[in-house]
N, C-alpha and C positions, 0 to 999 in steps of 0.2 A: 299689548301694544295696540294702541291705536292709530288707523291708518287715516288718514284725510281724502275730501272726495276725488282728489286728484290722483291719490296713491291707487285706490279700488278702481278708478279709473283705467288708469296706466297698466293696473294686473288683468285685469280684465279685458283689454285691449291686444294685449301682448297674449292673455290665455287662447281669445280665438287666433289666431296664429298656429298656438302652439297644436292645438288641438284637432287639426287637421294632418296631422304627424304622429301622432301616436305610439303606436309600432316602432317606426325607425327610432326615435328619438327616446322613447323607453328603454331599450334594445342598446342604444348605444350608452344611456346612462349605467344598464348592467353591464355592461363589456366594461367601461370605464372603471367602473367599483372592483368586478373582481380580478382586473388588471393591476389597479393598486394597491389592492386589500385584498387577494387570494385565500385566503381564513374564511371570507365571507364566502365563499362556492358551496362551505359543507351547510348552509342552510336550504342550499337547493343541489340534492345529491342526487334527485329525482329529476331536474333536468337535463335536458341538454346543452348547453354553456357555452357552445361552439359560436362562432363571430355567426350572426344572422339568422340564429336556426332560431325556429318558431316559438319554442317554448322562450326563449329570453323577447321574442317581439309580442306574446301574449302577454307574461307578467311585467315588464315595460307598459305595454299599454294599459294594466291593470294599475300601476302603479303613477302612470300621468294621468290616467282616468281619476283616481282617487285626490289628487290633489288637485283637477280641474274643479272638483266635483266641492272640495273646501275653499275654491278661488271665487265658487257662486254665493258664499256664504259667509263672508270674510267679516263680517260683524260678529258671527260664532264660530270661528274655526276651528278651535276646539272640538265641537259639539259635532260639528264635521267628519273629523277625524276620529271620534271616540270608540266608536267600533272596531275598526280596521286597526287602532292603535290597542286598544282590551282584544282581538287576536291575536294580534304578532307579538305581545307581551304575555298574557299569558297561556295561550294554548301553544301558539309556535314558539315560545318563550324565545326570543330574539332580544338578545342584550343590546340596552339603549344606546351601547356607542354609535351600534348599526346601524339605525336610523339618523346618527348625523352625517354618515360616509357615503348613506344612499343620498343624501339631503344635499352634498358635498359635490356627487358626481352631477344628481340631475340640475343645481346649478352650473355648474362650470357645463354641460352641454348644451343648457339654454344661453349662457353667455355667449360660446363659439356661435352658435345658430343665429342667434337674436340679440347680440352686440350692441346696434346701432339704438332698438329697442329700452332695453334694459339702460344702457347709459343716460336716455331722455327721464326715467323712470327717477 
């Protein structure tokens, strides 16, 4: 999919935004997920999963860091993602539904947050 320079614009626009939230906003896209998708907590049996607790505002912010990080790059997103996507497939081996549920929630968190954004988009 190719984006136009409006489109890289708009995500780029809306990312620094986002990126200044990190933590909370990752954090609440993991509460979101495994609120609706409870199955998905045994991939992380080693944290803590509690509303706010540190470990879901680290890997949150690891997880909006990561796709800030392919929002700088959106000409190879792919190539972006390739690492981070060859760990979670095959060493953490994390079944590709799961990445459209995590994909699923951190939308619908940036919509509630960033609405007005995302609609001009």
């Amino acid at each position: 999919m190719t984006l136009t320079d409006a489109e890289k614009a708009a995500v780029l626009s809306l990312w620094r935004k986002v990126s200044g939230n990190l933590e909370a906003l990752g954090a609440e896209a993991l509460e979101r997920l495994f609120s609706a998708y409870p199955q998905t907590k045994s991939y992380f049996s080693q944290f803590d999963v509690s509303h706010g607790s540190a470990d879901l505002r680290y890997h949150g912010a690891k997880i909006l860091g990561a796709i800030g990080e392919a929002a700088l790059h959106l000409d190879d997103f792919n190539l972006a993602l390739s690492k981070l996507s060859e760990l979670h497939a095959y060493n953490l081996r994390v079944e590709p539904v799961h990445f459209q549920l995590i994909s699923h929630a951190v939308q619908t968190v940036l919509a509630a947050h960033y609405h007005e954004e995302i609609g001009r988009a």
